[in-house]
N, C-alpha and C positions, 0 to 999 in steps of 0.2 A: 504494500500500500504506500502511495506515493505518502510523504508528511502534510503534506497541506491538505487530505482528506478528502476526495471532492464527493464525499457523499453528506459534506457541510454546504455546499456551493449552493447559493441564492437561486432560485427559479424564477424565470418568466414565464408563460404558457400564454401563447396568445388565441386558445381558445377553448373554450366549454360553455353547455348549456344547462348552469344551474337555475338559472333567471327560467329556463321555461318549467325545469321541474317544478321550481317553488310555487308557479303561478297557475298549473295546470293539474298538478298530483294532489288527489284532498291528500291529509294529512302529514303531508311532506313538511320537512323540517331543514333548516341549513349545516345541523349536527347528526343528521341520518348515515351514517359511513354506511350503512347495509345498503341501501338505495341509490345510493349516487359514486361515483368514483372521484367529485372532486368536494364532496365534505367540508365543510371548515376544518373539522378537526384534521381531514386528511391535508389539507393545502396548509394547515400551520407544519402537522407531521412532516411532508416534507419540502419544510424550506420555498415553499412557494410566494414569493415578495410582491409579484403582480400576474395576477390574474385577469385575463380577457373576459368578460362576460357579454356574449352574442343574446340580442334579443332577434328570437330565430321568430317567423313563420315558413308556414307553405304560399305558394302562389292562389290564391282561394278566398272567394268572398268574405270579410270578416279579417281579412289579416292585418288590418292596418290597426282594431281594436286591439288583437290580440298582441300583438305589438306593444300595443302601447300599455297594457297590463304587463309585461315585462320592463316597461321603463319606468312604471310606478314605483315595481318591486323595487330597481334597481334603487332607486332615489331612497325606498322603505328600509335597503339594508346599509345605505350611505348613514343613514340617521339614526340608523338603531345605535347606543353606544354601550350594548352590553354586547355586541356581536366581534370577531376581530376584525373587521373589512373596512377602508378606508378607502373614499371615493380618490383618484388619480388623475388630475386635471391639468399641473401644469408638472414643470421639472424640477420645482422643486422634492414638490408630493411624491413626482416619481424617486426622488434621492434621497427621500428619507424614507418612502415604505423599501427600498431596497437596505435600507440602516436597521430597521426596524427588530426588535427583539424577535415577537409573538405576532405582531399584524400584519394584514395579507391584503395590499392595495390592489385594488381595484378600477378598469375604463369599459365601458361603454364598445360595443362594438356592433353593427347590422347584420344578419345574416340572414339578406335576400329583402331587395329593397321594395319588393311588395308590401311592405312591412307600414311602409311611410304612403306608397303608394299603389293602391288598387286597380286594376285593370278600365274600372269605367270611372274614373272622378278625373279630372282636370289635371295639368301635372302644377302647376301652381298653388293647386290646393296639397298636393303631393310633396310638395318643399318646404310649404308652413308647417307641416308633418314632421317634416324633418328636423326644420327649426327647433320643432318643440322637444324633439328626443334629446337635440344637443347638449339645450338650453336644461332641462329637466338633469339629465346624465352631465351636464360640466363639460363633455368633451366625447364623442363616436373617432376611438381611432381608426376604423376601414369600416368601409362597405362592400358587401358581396351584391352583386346586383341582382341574383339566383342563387334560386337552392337547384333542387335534381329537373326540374321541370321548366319550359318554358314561361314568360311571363311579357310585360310590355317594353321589357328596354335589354330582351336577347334570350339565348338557350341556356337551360340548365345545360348540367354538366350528363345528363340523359339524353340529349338531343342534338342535334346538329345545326340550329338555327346560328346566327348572328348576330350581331350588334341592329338596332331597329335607332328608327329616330330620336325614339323616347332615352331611348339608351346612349348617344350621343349629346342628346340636351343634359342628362344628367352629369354626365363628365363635365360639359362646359359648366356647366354650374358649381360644381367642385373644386376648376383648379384654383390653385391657389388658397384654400380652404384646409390644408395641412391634415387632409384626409386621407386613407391611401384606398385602395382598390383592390379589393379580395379576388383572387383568380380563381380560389379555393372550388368553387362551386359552378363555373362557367364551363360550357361546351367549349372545344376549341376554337370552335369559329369563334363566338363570343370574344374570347380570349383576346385573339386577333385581333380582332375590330376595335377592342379595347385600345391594344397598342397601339392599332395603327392611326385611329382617330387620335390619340394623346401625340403623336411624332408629328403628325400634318398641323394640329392647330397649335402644338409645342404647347401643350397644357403642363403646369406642374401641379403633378398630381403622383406622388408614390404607387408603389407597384409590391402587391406578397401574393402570396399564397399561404395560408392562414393557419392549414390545416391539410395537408397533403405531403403522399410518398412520392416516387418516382416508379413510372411506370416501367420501364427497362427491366429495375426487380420484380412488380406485382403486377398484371396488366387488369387494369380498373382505371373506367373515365376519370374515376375523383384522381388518379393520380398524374404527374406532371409528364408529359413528353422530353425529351429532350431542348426541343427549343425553345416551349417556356421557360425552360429551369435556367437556360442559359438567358432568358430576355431578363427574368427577376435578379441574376447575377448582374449583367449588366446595368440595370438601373438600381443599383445598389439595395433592392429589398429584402424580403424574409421568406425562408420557406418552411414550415413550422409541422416538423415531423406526426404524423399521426399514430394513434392508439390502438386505433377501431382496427379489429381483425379481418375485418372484408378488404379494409384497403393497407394490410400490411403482407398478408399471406392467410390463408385459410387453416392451414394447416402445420405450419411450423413456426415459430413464434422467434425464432433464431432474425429472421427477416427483418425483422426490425432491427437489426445490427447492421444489417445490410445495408438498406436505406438510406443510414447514416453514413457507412462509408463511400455508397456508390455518390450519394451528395459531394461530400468530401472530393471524391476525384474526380467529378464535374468541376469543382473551383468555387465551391458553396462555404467554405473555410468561411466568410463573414458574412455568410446569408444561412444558416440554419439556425434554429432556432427549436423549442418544444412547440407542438400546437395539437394536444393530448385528444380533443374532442371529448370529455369524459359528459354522458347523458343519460338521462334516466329509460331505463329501456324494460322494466318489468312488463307494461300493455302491447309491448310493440308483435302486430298482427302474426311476424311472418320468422315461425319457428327456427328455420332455415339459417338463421343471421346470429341464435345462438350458439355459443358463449360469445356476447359480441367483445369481447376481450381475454386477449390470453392471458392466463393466471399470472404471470411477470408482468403486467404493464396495467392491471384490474382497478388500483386504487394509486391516487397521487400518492399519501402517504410514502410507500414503498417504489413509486414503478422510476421516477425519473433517476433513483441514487442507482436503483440496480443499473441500469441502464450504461451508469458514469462510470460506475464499479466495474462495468462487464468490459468499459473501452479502455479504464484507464493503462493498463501497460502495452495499449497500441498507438495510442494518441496522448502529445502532451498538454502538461496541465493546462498549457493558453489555451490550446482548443478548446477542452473538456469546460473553462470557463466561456469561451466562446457559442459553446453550443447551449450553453446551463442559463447565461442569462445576460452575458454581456454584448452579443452580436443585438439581441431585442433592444436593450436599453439604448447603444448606437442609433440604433434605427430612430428611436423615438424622442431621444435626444435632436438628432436631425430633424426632423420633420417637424417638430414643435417649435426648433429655437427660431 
Protein backbone atom coordinates (compact mmCIF):
# COMPACT_ATOMS: atom_id res chain seq x y z
CA UNK A 1 0.00 0.00 0.00
CA UNK A 2 1.32 3.09 -1.25
CA UNK A 3 1.80 5.79 2.35
CA UNK A 4 -0.52 8.20 1.26
CA UNK A 5 -3.46 5.69 1.25
CA UNK A 6 -5.62 6.40 -1.40
CA UNK A 7 -8.44 4.60 -0.02
CA UNK A 8 -8.55 8.27 2.09
CA UNK A 9 -8.79 10.25 -1.32
CA UNK A 10 -11.68 12.82 -1.58
CA UNK A 11 -14.48 11.85 -4.19
CA UNK A 12 -16.20 13.62 -6.61
CA UNK A 13 -19.06 11.68 -8.40
CA UNK A 14 -20.71 13.65 -10.95
CA UNK A 15 -23.64 11.77 -10.90
CA UNK A 16 -26.69 9.95 -9.05
CA UNK A 17 -30.21 9.91 -8.72
CA UNK A 18 -31.11 10.33 -5.06
CA UNK A 19 -33.34 13.42 -5.65
CA UNK A 20 -35.79 11.02 -7.64
CA UNK A 21 -35.76 8.29 -5.20
CA UNK A 22 -36.49 10.73 -2.24
CA UNK A 23 -39.36 12.35 -4.27
CA UNK A 24 -40.87 9.29 -5.84
CA UNK A 25 -40.32 6.01 -3.26
CA UNK A 26 -43.19 6.44 -0.34
CA UNK A 27 -41.03 5.94 2.47
CA UNK A 28 -37.60 6.52 1.32
CA UNK A 29 -35.20 8.17 3.54
CA UNK A 30 -31.65 9.83 2.63
CA UNK A 31 -30.15 7.38 5.44
CA UNK A 32 -31.60 4.10 3.68
CA UNK A 33 -28.10 2.23 2.72
CA UNK A 34 -30.50 -0.88 1.98
CA UNK A 35 -32.37 1.02 -0.87
CA UNK A 36 -30.10 3.24 -2.54
CA UNK A 37 -26.27 2.90 -3.25
CA UNK A 38 -25.42 6.60 -2.66
CA UNK A 39 -26.99 6.80 1.10
CA UNK A 40 -25.61 9.70 3.12
CA UNK A 41 -24.32 7.42 5.24
CA UNK A 42 -22.61 5.71 2.24
CA UNK A 43 -21.28 9.14 0.50
CA UNK A 44 -19.98 10.20 4.06
CA UNK A 45 -18.46 6.37 4.22
CA UNK A 46 -16.73 6.85 1.44
CA UNK A 47 -15.04 10.11 1.37
CA UNK A 48 -17.49 11.57 -1.05
CA UNK A 49 -16.99 15.64 -0.87
CA UNK A 50 -19.23 16.51 -3.86
CA UNK A 51 -21.94 14.89 -5.18
CA UNK A 52 -23.87 15.42 -8.59
CA UNK A 53 -27.46 15.39 -7.91
CA UNK A 54 -29.43 14.97 -11.44
CA UNK A 55 -33.18 15.99 -11.36
CA UNK A 56 -33.95 13.06 -13.81
CA UNK A 57 -37.29 12.61 -15.81
CA UNK A 58 -38.41 10.72 -18.87
CA UNK A 59 -39.57 12.46 -22.04
CA UNK A 60 -43.55 12.39 -21.06
CA UNK A 61 -46.25 14.57 -20.31
CA UNK A 62 -45.96 15.66 -16.60
CA UNK A 63 -42.07 15.90 -16.74
CA UNK A 64 -41.53 19.36 -16.20
CA UNK A 65 -43.72 18.86 -12.72
CA UNK A 66 -42.00 16.08 -11.94
CA UNK A 67 -38.88 17.97 -12.34
CA UNK A 68 -39.46 20.35 -10.46
CA UNK A 69 -40.58 18.02 -7.40
CA UNK A 70 -36.84 17.09 -7.44
CA UNK A 71 -35.75 20.66 -7.24
CA UNK A 72 -37.83 21.24 -4.36
CA UNK A 73 -36.21 18.40 -2.77
CA UNK A 74 -33.09 19.41 -3.60
CA UNK A 75 -33.42 23.15 -2.03
CA UNK A 76 -35.44 20.69 1.14
CA UNK A 77 -32.01 18.98 1.76
CA UNK A 78 -29.97 22.25 1.13
CA UNK A 79 -31.84 23.54 4.25
CA UNK A 80 -32.22 20.61 6.35
CA UNK A 81 -29.35 21.36 8.93
CA UNK A 82 -29.60 18.20 10.66
CA UNK A 83 -28.64 16.20 7.32
CA UNK A 84 -24.73 16.39 6.04
CA UNK A 85 -25.26 17.99 2.55
CA UNK A 86 -24.30 21.38 1.62
CA UNK A 87 -25.72 23.17 -1.22
CA UNK A 88 -22.36 23.83 -3.85
CA UNK A 89 -22.73 27.18 -5.76
CA UNK A 90 -19.60 28.87 -6.15
CA UNK A 91 -15.66 27.92 -5.54
CA UNK A 92 -15.41 28.60 -2.61
CA UNK A 93 -18.28 26.08 -1.34
CA UNK A 94 -16.66 23.86 -3.69
CA UNK A 95 -13.09 24.31 -1.40
CA UNK A 96 -14.32 23.90 1.47
CA UNK A 97 -16.92 20.80 1.13
CA UNK A 98 -13.74 19.30 -0.41
CA UNK A 99 -11.95 20.44 3.26
CA UNK A 100 -14.67 19.35 4.93
CA UNK A 101 -14.47 16.64 7.81
CA UNK A 102 -18.07 14.61 7.70
CA UNK A 103 -20.10 16.86 4.96
CA UNK A 104 -20.96 15.99 1.52
CA UNK A 105 -21.52 19.07 -0.85
CA UNK A 106 -23.75 19.04 -3.17
CA UNK A 107 -24.99 20.95 -7.34
CA UNK A 108 -27.63 20.65 -9.15
CA UNK A 109 -27.57 18.95 -12.32
CA UNK A 110 -30.56 18.15 -15.41
CA UNK A 111 -30.97 14.83 -16.70
CA UNK A 112 -32.90 15.36 -19.84
CA UNK A 113 -34.20 18.61 -20.49
CA UNK A 114 -37.63 17.73 -20.87
CA UNK A 115 -37.55 18.29 -17.58
CA UNK A 116 -37.63 22.35 -17.92
CA UNK A 117 -39.39 21.79 -21.13
CA UNK A 118 -42.29 19.73 -22.45
CA UNK A 119 -42.82 18.79 -25.88
CA UNK A 120 -46.17 21.13 -26.41
CA UNK A 121 -45.51 24.41 -24.36
CA UNK A 122 -43.59 27.38 -25.99
CA UNK A 123 -39.68 27.13 -25.56
CA UNK A 124 -39.77 30.55 -23.76
CA UNK A 125 -41.85 29.30 -21.22
CA UNK A 126 -39.39 26.37 -21.34
CA UNK A 127 -36.26 28.79 -20.19
CA UNK A 128 -38.39 30.43 -17.34
CA UNK A 129 -38.39 26.72 -16.24
CA UNK A 130 -35.17 26.62 -16.32
CA UNK A 131 -34.53 29.86 -14.77
CA UNK A 132 -36.22 28.71 -11.91
CA UNK A 133 -34.32 25.22 -11.24
CA UNK A 134 -31.19 27.45 -11.39
CA UNK A 135 -32.27 30.01 -9.32
CA UNK A 136 -34.12 27.53 -6.65
CA UNK A 137 -30.60 24.98 -6.81
CA UNK A 138 -27.95 28.13 -6.74
CA UNK A 139 -26.29 26.77 -9.62
CA UNK A 140 -27.21 23.38 -12.62
CA UNK A 141 -23.66 22.23 -13.42
CA UNK A 142 -24.71 20.36 -17.10
CA UNK A 143 -27.55 19.59 -18.82
CA UNK A 144 -28.23 16.36 -20.63
CA UNK A 145 -30.63 17.28 -23.30
CA UNK A 146 -32.07 13.36 -23.38
CA UNK A 147 -32.59 10.50 -21.49
CA UNK A 148 -32.94 6.90 -23.62
CA UNK A 149 -35.79 8.36 -25.93
CA UNK A 150 -36.21 10.87 -28.33
CA UNK A 151 -37.61 14.30 -27.32
CA UNK A 152 -37.88 18.16 -29.00
CA UNK A 153 -34.28 19.27 -29.05
CA UNK A 154 -32.62 15.60 -30.46
CA UNK A 155 -32.36 11.52 -29.94
CA UNK A 156 -31.83 9.79 -26.84
CA UNK A 157 -29.01 7.63 -26.61
CA UNK A 158 -31.91 4.74 -28.05
CA UNK A 159 -32.21 6.33 -31.24
CA UNK A 160 -30.68 7.66 -34.18
CA UNK A 161 -32.36 11.03 -34.55
CA UNK A 162 -30.21 14.41 -34.35
CA UNK A 163 -29.96 17.69 -33.16
CA UNK A 164 -33.74 19.57 -34.09
CA UNK A 165 -34.04 23.27 -33.94
CA UNK A 166 -35.22 23.35 -30.57
CA UNK A 167 -32.19 21.60 -29.68
CA UNK A 168 -29.88 24.31 -31.20
CA UNK A 169 -31.88 27.27 -29.77
CA UNK A 170 -31.06 25.68 -26.45
CA UNK A 171 -27.25 25.63 -26.87
CA UNK A 172 -27.57 29.29 -28.06
CA UNK A 173 -29.11 30.19 -25.13
CA UNK A 174 -26.57 28.51 -22.81
CA UNK A 175 -23.31 29.69 -24.13
CA UNK A 176 -21.72 31.42 -22.07
CA UNK A 177 -23.93 30.51 -19.03
CA UNK A 178 -20.85 28.27 -17.53
CA UNK A 179 -23.15 25.36 -18.03
CA UNK A 180 -21.69 22.23 -19.63
CA UNK A 181 -23.44 19.66 -21.86
CA UNK A 182 -24.06 16.17 -20.81
CA UNK A 183 -23.23 13.64 -23.84
CA UNK A 184 -24.19 11.01 -21.30
CA UNK A 185 -27.50 10.32 -22.74
CA UNK A 186 -27.48 11.54 -26.40
CA UNK A 187 -27.70 9.30 -29.77
CA UNK A 188 -24.62 9.84 -31.66
CA UNK A 189 -26.02 11.85 -34.16
CA UNK A 190 -27.26 14.12 -31.22
CA UNK A 191 -23.97 14.11 -30.00
CA UNK A 192 -22.64 15.56 -33.35
CA UNK A 193 -24.98 18.16 -33.92
CA UNK A 194 -24.16 19.20 -30.55
CA UNK A 195 -20.47 19.77 -31.53
CA UNK A 196 -20.84 20.79 -34.50
CA UNK A 197 -23.55 23.46 -33.87
CA UNK A 198 -21.17 24.77 -30.72
CA UNK A 199 -17.68 24.82 -33.43
CA UNK A 200 -19.92 26.87 -36.31
CA UNK A 201 -21.45 29.47 -33.89
CA UNK A 202 -18.05 29.09 -31.58
CA UNK A 203 -20.55 28.96 -28.51
CA UNK A 204 -18.74 28.46 -25.14
CA UNK A 205 -20.24 26.00 -23.66
CA UNK A 206 -18.37 22.83 -21.81
CA UNK A 207 -18.58 19.55 -23.13
CA UNK A 208 -18.71 15.77 -20.50
CA UNK A 209 -20.08 12.94 -20.47
CA UNK A 210 -21.44 12.44 -17.07
CA UNK A 211 -21.92 9.02 -16.74
CA UNK A 212 -20.44 6.70 -19.35
CA UNK A 213 -17.86 3.76 -20.30
CA UNK A 214 -16.30 3.25 -23.40
CA UNK A 215 -17.64 1.26 -25.89
CA UNK A 216 -14.53 -0.42 -27.48
CA UNK A 217 -14.62 -2.41 -23.99
CA UNK A 218 -18.78 -2.99 -23.56
CA UNK A 219 -20.66 -2.29 -26.69
CA UNK A 220 -23.86 -0.27 -25.26
CA UNK A 221 -25.21 3.00 -26.81
CA UNK A 222 -24.94 4.65 -23.38
CA UNK A 223 -21.21 4.11 -23.96
CA UNK A 224 -18.70 6.42 -25.74
CA UNK A 225 -17.35 5.60 -29.27
CA UNK A 226 -14.05 6.45 -29.95
CA UNK A 227 -14.53 9.84 -31.29
CA UNK A 228 -16.54 11.34 -28.74
CA UNK A 229 -14.05 10.29 -26.19
CA UNK A 230 -11.47 11.96 -28.20
CA UNK A 231 -13.98 15.36 -28.84
CA UNK A 232 -14.43 15.51 -24.68
CA UNK A 233 -10.60 15.10 -24.41
CA UNK A 234 -10.12 17.79 -26.77
CA UNK A 235 -12.36 20.35 -25.39
CA UNK A 236 -10.93 19.70 -22.17
CA UNK A 237 -14.16 17.82 -20.20
CA UNK A 238 -15.04 14.97 -18.04
CA UNK A 239 -15.82 11.51 -18.66
CA UNK A 240 -17.35 10.03 -15.41
CA UNK A 241 -16.82 6.28 -15.33
CA UNK A 242 -20.16 4.26 -14.66
CA UNK A 243 -21.47 1.63 -12.11
CA UNK A 244 -24.44 0.24 -13.74
CA UNK A 245 -23.72 -3.39 -14.81
CA UNK A 246 -25.46 -3.15 -18.32
CA UNK A 247 -23.08 -0.46 -19.30
CA UNK A 248 -19.98 -1.86 -17.79
CA UNK A 249 -20.08 -5.77 -18.67
CA UNK A 250 -22.81 -8.11 -17.81
CA UNK A 251 -21.06 -10.56 -16.63
CA UNK A 252 -17.72 -9.84 -15.29
CA UNK A 253 -17.26 -7.01 -13.10
CA UNK A 254 -13.22 -7.01 -13.80
CA UNK A 255 -14.47 -4.52 -16.71
CA UNK A 256 -14.71 -1.80 -14.90
CA UNK A 257 -11.00 -1.82 -14.48
CA UNK A 258 -10.89 -1.89 -17.91
CA UNK A 259 -12.63 1.05 -18.80
CA UNK A 260 -10.58 2.96 -16.79
CA UNK A 261 -7.57 1.80 -18.21
CA UNK A 262 -8.75 1.77 -21.91
CA UNK A 263 -9.61 5.61 -20.91
CA UNK A 264 -6.28 6.08 -19.73
CA UNK A 265 -4.65 5.01 -23.06
CA UNK A 266 -7.09 7.16 -25.18
CA UNK A 267 -5.22 10.26 -23.33
CA UNK A 268 -8.29 10.70 -20.74
CA UNK A 269 -5.34 11.14 -17.88
CA UNK A 270 -7.40 14.69 -17.19
CA UNK A 271 -10.76 13.91 -18.35
CA UNK A 272 -11.92 11.00 -16.02
CA UNK A 273 -13.54 11.29 -13.43
CA UNK A 274 -16.37 8.82 -11.18
CA UNK A 275 -19.96 9.30 -12.51
CA UNK A 276 -21.24 6.18 -10.40
CA UNK A 277 -25.17 6.49 -11.47
CA UNK A 278 -26.16 4.92 -8.06
CA UNK A 279 -30.42 4.62 -8.29
CA UNK A 280 -33.13 3.26 -6.65
CA UNK A 281 -34.16 0.28 -8.61
CA UNK A 282 -36.27 -2.15 -6.35
CA UNK A 283 -39.90 -1.33 -8.81
CA UNK A 284 -37.86 -1.32 -11.85
CA UNK A 285 -40.21 -3.40 -14.55
CA UNK A 286 -37.60 -5.57 -16.29
CA UNK A 287 -36.08 -8.40 -14.31
CA UNK A 288 -33.48 -8.89 -16.89
CA UNK A 289 -31.32 -5.72 -15.64
CA UNK A 290 -30.96 -7.47 -12.23
CA UNK A 291 -28.36 -7.32 -10.07
CA UNK A 292 -28.14 -3.88 -11.71
CA UNK A 293 -24.62 -3.72 -9.89
CA UNK A 294 -21.85 -5.87 -9.38
CA UNK A 295 -21.22 -6.67 -5.80
CA UNK A 296 -17.71 -4.45 -5.88
CA UNK A 297 -19.18 -1.39 -7.17
CA UNK A 298 -23.13 -1.87 -5.14
CA UNK A 299 -22.72 0.88 -2.59
CA UNK A 300 -20.48 4.29 -2.44
CA UNK A 301 -19.48 3.60 0.83
CA UNK A 302 -17.06 0.80 -0.25
CA UNK A 303 -17.07 0.65 -4.33
CA UNK A 304 -14.88 3.88 -5.23
CA UNK A 305 -11.67 2.88 -2.43
CA UNK A 306 -11.89 -0.66 -3.82
CA UNK A 307 -11.70 0.52 -7.15
CA UNK A 308 -8.31 2.90 -6.04
CA UNK A 309 -7.03 -0.04 -4.04
CA UNK A 310 -7.59 -2.47 -7.07
CA UNK A 311 -5.28 0.36 -9.55
CA UNK A 312 -3.16 1.45 -7.02
CA UNK A 313 0.26 -0.58 -7.91
CA UNK A 314 -0.42 0.12 -11.65
CA UNK A 315 -1.04 3.66 -11.80
CA UNK A 316 0.56 6.48 -9.65
CA UNK A 317 -0.79 8.26 -6.80
CA UNK A 318 -1.27 11.62 -9.22
CA UNK A 319 -3.50 9.74 -11.36
CA UNK A 320 -5.25 7.65 -8.61
CA UNK A 321 -5.84 11.46 -7.40
CA UNK A 322 -6.80 12.59 -10.76
CA UNK A 323 -9.38 10.10 -11.37
CA UNK A 324 -10.74 10.28 -7.25
CA UNK A 325 -11.43 13.97 -7.57
CA UNK A 326 -9.06 16.33 -8.77
CA UNK A 327 -9.59 16.14 -12.71
CA UNK A 328 -13.74 17.13 -11.55
CA UNK A 329 -12.69 20.00 -9.33
CA UNK A 330 -10.33 21.36 -12.45
CA UNK A 331 -13.14 21.17 -14.58
CA UNK A 332 -15.24 23.20 -12.29
CA UNK A 333 -12.95 25.23 -11.07
CA UNK A 334 -12.62 26.29 -14.82
CA UNK A 335 -15.94 26.80 -15.98
CA UNK A 336 -17.14 28.63 -12.85
CA UNK A 337 -14.13 31.07 -12.59
Amino acid sequence: MHPSKPNRLPIIDMHCDLLVYLTDVPGSAPEKTEEIGCSLPALTEGNVKLQVMALYCASAPGSSNYAALQRDMFQQLAEDENNCLTAVTDLDGLHQALQSENGVGMVAAIENAAGFCEADEPLEDGFKKLEKIITACGRVLYISFTHHTPNRFGGGNMSHLGITRDGKMLLDYLHGRRIAVDLSHTSDALAHGILTHIDRERLDIPVIASHSNFRPVWEHNRNLPDELTQEIIHRRGLIGVNFVRAFVHTDDPEALLHHIRYGLSQGAQEALCFGADYFYFADFPDSSRFPFYHKAHEQAGTSYHYILQRLQEELPQEQLARLSYQNAQRFIERIWS
